[in-house]
N, CA, C and O atoms as CSV, one atom per row, in Angstrom:
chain,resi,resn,atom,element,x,y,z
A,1,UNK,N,N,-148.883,81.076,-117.678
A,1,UNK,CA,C,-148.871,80.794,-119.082
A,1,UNK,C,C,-150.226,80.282,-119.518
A,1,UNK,O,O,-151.029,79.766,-118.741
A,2,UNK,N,N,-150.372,80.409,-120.457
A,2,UNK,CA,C,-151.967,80.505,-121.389
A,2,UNK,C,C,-151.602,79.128,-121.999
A,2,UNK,O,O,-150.483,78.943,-122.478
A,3,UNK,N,N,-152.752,77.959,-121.974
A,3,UNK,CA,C,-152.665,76.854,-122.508
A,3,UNK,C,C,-152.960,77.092,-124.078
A,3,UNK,O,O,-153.783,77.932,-124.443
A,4,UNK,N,N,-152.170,76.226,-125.053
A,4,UNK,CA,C,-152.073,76.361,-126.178
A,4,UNK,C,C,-152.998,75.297,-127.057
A,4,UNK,O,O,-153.047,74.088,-126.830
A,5,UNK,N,N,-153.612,75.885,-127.945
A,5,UNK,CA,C,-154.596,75.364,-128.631
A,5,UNK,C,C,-154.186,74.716,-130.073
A,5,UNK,O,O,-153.421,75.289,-130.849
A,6,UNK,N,N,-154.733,73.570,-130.311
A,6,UNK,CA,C,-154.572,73.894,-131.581
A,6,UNK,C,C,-155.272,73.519,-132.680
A,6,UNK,O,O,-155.557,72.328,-132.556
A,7,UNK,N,N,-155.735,74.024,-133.823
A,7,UNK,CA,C,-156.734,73.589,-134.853
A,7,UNK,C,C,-157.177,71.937,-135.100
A,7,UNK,O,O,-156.223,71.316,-134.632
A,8,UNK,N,N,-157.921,71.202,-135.482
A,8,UNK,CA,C,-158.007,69.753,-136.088
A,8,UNK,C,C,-157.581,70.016,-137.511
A,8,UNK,O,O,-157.915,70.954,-138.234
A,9,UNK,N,N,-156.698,68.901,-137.798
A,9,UNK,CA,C,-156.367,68.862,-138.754
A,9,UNK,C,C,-157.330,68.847,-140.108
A,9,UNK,O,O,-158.556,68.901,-140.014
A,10,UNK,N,N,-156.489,68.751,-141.640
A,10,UNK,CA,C,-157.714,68.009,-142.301
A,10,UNK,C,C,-157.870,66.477,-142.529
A,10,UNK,O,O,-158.757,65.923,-143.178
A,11,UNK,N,N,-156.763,65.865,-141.822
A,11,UNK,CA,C,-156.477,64.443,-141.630
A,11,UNK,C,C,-157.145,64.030,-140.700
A,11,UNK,O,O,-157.677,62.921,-140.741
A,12,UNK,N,N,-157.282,65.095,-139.363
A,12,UNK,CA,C,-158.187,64.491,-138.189
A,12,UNK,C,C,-159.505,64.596,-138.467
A,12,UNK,O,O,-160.189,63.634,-138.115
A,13,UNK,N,N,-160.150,65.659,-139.098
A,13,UNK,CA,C,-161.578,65.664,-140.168
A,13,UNK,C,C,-161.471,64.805,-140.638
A,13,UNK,O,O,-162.616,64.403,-140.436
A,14,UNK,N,N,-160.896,63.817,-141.338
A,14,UNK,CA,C,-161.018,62.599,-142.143
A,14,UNK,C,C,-161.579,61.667,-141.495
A,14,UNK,O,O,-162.660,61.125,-141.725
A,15,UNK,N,N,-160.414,61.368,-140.203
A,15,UNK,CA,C,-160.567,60.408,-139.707
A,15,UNK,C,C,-161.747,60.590,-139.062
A,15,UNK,O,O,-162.430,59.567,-139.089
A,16,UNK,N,N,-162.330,61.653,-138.397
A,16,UNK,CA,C,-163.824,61.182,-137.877
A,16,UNK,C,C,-164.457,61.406,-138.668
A,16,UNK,O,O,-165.579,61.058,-138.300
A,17,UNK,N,N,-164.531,62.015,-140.142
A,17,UNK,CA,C,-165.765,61.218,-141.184
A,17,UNK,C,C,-165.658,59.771,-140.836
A,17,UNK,O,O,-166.420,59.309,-139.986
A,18,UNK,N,N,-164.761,59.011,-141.434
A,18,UNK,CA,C,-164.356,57.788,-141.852
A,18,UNK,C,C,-164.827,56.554,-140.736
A,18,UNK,O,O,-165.452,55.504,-140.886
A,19,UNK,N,N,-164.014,57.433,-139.179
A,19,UNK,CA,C,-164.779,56.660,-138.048
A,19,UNK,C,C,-166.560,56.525,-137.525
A,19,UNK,O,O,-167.187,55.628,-136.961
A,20,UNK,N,N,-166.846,57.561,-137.916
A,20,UNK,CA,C,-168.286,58.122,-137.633
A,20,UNK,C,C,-169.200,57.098,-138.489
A,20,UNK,O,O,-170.226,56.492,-138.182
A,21,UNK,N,N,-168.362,57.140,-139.800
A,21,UNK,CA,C,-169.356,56.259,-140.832
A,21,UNK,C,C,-169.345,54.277,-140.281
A,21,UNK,O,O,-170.229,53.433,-140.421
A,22,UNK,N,N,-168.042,54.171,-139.705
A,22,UNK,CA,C,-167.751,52.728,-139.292
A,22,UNK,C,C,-168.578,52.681,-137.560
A,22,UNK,O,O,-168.289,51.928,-136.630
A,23,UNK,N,N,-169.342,53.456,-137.590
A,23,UNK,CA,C,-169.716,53.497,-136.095
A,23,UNK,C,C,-169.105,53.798,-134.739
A,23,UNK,O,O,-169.610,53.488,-133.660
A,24,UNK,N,N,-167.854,54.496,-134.938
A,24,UNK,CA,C,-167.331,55.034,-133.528
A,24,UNK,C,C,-168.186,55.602,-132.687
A,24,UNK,O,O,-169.167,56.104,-133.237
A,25,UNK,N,N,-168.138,55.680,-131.624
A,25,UNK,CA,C,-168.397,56.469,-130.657
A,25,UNK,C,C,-167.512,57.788,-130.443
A,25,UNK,O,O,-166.288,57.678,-130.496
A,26,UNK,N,N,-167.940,58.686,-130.269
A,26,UNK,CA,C,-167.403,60.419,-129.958
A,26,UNK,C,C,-165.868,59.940,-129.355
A,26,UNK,O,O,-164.767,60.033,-129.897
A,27,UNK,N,N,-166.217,59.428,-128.107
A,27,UNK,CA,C,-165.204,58.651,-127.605
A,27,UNK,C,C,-164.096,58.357,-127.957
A,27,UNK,O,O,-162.966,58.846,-127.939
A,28,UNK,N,N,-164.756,57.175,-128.397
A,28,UNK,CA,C,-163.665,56.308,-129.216
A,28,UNK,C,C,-162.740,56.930,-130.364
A,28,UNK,O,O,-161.616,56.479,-130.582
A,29,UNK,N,N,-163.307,58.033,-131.108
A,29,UNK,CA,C,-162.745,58.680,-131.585
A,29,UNK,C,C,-161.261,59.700,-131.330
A,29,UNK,O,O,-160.210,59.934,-131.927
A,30,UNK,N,N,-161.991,60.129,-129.973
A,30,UNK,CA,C,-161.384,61.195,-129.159
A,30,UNK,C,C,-160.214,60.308,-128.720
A,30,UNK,O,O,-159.277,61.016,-128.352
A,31,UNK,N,N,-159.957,59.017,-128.636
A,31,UNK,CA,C,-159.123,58.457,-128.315
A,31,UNK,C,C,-158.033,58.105,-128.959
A,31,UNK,O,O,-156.909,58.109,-128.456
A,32,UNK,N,N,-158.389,57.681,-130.466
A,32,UNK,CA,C,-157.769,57.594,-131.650
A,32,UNK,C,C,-157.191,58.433,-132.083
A,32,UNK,O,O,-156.111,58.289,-132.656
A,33,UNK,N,N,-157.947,59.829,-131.859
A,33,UNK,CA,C,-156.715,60.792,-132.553
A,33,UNK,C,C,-156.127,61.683,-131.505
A,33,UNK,O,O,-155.663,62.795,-131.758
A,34,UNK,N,N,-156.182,60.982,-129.968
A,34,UNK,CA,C,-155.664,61.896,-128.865
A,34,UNK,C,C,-156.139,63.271,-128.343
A,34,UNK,O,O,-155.449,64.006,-127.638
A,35,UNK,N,N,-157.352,63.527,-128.754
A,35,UNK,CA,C,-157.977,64.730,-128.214
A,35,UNK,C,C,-158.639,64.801,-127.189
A,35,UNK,O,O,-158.365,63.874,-126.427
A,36,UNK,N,N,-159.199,65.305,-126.908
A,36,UNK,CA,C,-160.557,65.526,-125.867
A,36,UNK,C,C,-161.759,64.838,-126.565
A,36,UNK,O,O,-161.864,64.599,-127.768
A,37,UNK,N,N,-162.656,64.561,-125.561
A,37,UNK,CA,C,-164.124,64.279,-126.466
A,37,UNK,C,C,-165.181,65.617,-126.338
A,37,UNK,O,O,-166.384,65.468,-126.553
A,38,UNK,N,N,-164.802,66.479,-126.095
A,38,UNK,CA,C,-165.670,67.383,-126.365
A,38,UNK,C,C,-165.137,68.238,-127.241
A,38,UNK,O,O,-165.933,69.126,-127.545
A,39,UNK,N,N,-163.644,68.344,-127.991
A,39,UNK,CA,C,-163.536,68.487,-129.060
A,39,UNK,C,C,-163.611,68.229,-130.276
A,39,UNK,O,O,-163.568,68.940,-131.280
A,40,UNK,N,N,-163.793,66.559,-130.021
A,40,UNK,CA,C,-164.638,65.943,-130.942
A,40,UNK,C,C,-165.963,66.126,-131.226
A,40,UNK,O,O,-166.310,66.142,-132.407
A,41,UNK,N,N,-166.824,66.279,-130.284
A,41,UNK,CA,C,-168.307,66.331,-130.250
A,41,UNK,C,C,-168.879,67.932,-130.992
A,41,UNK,O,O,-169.761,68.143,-131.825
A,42,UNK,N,N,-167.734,69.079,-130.105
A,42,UNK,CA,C,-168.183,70.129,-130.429
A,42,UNK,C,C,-167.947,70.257,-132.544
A,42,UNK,O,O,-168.795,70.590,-133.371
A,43,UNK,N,N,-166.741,69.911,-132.728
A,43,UNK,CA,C,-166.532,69.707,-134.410
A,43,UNK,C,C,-167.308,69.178,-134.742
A,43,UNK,O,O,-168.172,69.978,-135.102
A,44,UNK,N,N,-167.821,67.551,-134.968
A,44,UNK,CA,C,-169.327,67.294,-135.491
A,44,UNK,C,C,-170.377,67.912,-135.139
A,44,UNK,O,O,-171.278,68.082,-135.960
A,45,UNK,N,N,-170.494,68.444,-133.655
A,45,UNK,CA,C,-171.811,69.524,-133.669
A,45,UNK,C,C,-171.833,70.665,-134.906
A,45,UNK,O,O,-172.785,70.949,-135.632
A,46,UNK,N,N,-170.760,71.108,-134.909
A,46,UNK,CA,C,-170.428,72.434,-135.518
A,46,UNK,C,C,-170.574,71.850,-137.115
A,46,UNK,O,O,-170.965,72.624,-137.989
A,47,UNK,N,N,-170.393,71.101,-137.287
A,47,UNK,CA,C,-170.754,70.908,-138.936
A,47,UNK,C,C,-171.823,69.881,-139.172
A,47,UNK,O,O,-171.996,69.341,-140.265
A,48,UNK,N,N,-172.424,69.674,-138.261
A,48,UNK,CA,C,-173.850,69.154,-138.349
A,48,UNK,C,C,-175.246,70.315,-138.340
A,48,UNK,O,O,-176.447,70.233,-138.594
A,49,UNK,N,N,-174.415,71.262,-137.949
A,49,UNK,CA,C,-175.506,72.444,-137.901
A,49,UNK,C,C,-174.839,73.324,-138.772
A,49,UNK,O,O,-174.850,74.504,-138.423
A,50,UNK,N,N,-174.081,72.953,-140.143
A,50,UNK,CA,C,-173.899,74.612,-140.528
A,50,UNK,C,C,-175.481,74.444,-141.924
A,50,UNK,O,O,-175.287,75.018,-142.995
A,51,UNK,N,N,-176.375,73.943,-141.803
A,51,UNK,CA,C,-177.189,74.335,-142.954
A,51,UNK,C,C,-178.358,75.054,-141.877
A,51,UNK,O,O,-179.293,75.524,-142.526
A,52,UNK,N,N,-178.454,75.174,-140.903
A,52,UNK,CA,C,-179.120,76.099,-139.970
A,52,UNK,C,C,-178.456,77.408,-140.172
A,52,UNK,O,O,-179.185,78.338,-140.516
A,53,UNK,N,N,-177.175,77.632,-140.011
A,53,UNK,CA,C,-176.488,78.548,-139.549
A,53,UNK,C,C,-176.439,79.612,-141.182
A,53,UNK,O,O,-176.105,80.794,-141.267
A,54,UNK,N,N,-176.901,78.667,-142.320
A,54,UNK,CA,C,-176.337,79.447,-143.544
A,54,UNK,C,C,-177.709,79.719,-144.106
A,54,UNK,O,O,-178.013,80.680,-144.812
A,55,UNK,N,N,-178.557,78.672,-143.668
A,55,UNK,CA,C,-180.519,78.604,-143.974
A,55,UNK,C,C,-180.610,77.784,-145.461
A,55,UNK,O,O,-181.638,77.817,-146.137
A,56,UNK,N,N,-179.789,77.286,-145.739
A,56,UNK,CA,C,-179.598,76.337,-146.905
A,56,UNK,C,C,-178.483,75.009,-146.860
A,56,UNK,O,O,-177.264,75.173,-146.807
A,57,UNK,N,N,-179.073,73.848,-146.889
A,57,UNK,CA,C,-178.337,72.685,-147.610
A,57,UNK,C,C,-177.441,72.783,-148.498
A,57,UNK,O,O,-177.929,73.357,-149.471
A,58,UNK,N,N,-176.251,72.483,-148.683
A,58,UNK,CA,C,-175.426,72.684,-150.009
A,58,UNK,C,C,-175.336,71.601,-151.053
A,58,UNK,O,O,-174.482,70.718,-150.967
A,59,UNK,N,N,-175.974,71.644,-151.774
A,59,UNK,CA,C,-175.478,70.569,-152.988
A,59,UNK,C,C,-174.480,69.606,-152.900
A,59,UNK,O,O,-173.253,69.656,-152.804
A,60,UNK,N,N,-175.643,68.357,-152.981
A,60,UNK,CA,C,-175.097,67.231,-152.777
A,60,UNK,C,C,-174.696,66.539,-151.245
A,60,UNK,O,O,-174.047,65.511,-151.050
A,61,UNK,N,N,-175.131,67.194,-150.530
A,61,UNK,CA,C,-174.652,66.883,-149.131
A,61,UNK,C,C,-176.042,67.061,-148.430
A,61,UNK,O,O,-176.797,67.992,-148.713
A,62,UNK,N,N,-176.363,65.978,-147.373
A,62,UNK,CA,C,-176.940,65.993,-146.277
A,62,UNK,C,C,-176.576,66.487,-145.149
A,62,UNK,O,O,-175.518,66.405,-144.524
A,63,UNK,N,N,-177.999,67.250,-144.851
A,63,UNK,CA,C,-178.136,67.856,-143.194
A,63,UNK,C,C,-177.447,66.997,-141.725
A,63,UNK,O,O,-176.930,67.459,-140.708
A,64,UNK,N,N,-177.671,65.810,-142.088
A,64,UNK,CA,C,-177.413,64.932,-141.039
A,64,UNK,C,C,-176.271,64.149,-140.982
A,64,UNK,O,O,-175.984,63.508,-139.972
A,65,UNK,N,N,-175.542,64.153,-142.071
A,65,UNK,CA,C,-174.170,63.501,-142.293
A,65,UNK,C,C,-172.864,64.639,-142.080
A,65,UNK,O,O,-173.041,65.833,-142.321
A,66,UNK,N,N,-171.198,63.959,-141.471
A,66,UNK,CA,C,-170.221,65.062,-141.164
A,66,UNK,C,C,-169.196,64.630,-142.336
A,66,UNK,O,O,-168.741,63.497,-142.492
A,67,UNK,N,N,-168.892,65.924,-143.233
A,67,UNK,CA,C,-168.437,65.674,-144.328
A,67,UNK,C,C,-167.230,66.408,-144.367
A,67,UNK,O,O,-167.244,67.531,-144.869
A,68,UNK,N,N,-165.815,65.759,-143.745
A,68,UNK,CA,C,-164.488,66.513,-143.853
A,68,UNK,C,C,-164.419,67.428,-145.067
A,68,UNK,O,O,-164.327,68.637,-144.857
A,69,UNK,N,N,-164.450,67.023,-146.174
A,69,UNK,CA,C,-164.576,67.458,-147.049
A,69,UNK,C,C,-164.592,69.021,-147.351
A,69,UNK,O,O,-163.926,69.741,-148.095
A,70,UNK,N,N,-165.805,69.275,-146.314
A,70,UNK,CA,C,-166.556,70.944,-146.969
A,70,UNK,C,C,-166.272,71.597,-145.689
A,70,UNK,O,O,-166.779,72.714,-145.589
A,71,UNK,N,N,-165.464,71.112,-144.496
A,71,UNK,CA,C,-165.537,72.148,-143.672
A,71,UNK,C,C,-164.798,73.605,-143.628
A,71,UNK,O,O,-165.038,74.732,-143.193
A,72,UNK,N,N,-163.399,72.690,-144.574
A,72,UNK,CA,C,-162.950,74.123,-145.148
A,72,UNK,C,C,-163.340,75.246,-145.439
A,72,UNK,O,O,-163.078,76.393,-145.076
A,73,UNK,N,N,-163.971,74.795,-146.109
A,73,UNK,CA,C,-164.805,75.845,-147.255
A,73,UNK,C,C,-165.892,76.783,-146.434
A,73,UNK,O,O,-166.282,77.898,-146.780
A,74,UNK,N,N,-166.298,76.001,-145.198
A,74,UNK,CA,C,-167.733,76.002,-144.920
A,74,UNK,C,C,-166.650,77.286,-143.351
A,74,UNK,O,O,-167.089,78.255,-142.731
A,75,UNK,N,N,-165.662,76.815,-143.304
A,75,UNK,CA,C,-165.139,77.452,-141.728
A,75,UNK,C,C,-164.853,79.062,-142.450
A,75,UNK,O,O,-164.993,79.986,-141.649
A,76,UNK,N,N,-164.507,79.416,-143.740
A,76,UNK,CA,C,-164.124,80.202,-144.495
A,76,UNK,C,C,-165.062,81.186,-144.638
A,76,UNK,O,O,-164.815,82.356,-144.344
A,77,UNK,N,N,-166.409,80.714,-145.182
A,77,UNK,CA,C,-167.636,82.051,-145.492
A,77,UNK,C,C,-167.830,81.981,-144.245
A,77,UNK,O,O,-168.445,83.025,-144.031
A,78,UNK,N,N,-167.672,81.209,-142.810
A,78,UNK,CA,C,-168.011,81.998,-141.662
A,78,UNK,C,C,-167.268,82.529,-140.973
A,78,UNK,O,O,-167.397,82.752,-139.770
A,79,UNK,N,N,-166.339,82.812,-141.713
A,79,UNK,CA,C,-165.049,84.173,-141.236
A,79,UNK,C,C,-165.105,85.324,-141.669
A,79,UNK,O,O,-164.966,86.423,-141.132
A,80,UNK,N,N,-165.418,84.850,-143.150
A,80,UNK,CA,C,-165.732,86.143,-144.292
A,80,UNK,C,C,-166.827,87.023,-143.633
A,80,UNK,O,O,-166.736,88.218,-143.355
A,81,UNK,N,N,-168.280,85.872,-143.365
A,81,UNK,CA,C,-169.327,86.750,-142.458
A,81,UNK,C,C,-169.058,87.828,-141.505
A,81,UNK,O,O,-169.443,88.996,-141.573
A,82,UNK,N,N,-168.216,87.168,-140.450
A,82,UNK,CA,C,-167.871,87.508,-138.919
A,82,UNK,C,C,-166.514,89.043,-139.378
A,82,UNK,O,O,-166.045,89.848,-138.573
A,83,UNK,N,N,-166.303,88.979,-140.512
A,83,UNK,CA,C,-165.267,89.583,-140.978
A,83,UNK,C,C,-165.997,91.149,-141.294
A,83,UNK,O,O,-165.621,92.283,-140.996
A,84,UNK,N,N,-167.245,90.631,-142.055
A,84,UNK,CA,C,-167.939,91.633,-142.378
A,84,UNK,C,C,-168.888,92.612,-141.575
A,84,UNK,O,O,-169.079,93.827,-141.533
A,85,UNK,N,N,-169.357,91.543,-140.995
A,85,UNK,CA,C,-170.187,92.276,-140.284
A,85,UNK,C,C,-169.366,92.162,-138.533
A,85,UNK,O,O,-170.153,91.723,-137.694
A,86,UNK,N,N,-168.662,92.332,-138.261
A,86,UNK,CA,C,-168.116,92.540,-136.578
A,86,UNK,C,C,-169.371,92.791,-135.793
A,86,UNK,O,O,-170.400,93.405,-136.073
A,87,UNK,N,N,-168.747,91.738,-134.083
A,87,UNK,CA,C,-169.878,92.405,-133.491
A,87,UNK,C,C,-169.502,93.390,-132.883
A,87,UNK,O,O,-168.312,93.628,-132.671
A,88,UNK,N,N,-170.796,94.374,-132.375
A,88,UNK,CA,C,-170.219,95.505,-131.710
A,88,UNK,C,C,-169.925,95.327,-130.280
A,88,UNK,O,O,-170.550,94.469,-129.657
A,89,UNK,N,N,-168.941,96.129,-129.631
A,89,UNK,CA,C,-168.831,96.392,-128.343
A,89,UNK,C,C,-169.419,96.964,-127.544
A,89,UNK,O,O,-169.007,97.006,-126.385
């Protein structure tokens, strides 16, 4: 059997904005909401780098800050992308 995955919430996005800003550690985080810490780490990686990934900053938001907020939005045009352009085999 295939281990089962499952998305972060937008409540668990909250909570590591919220913790991140009070100074958690990756860790400490990963502990709080019962995950792994490299699922924690890899999610703030992943939205700490999407103004690399798009070649623009979005209004009103910093490069260096993790903003539950926009990941929605932000996980969405990089589906739409990946949607459009497929890679090849």
């Amino acid at each position: 059997m295939g281990t089962h995955y499952q998305h972060l919430s937008a409540e668990e996005r909250a909570t590591i904005m919220i913790l991140l800003q009070q100074g958690c550690s990756e860790r400490g985080i990963a502990r709080t909401l019962q995950r792994s810490p490299s699922t924690i780490t890899r999610e703030i990686e992943r939205v700490l780098q999407w103004p690399q990934r798009v070649g623009s900053v979005p209004a009103g938001s910093s490069s260096c800050t993790y903003d539950a907020r926009a990941t929605g939005a932000r996980a969405h045009v990089m589906r739409r992308k990946r949607r459009c352009c497929p890679k090849l085999h």
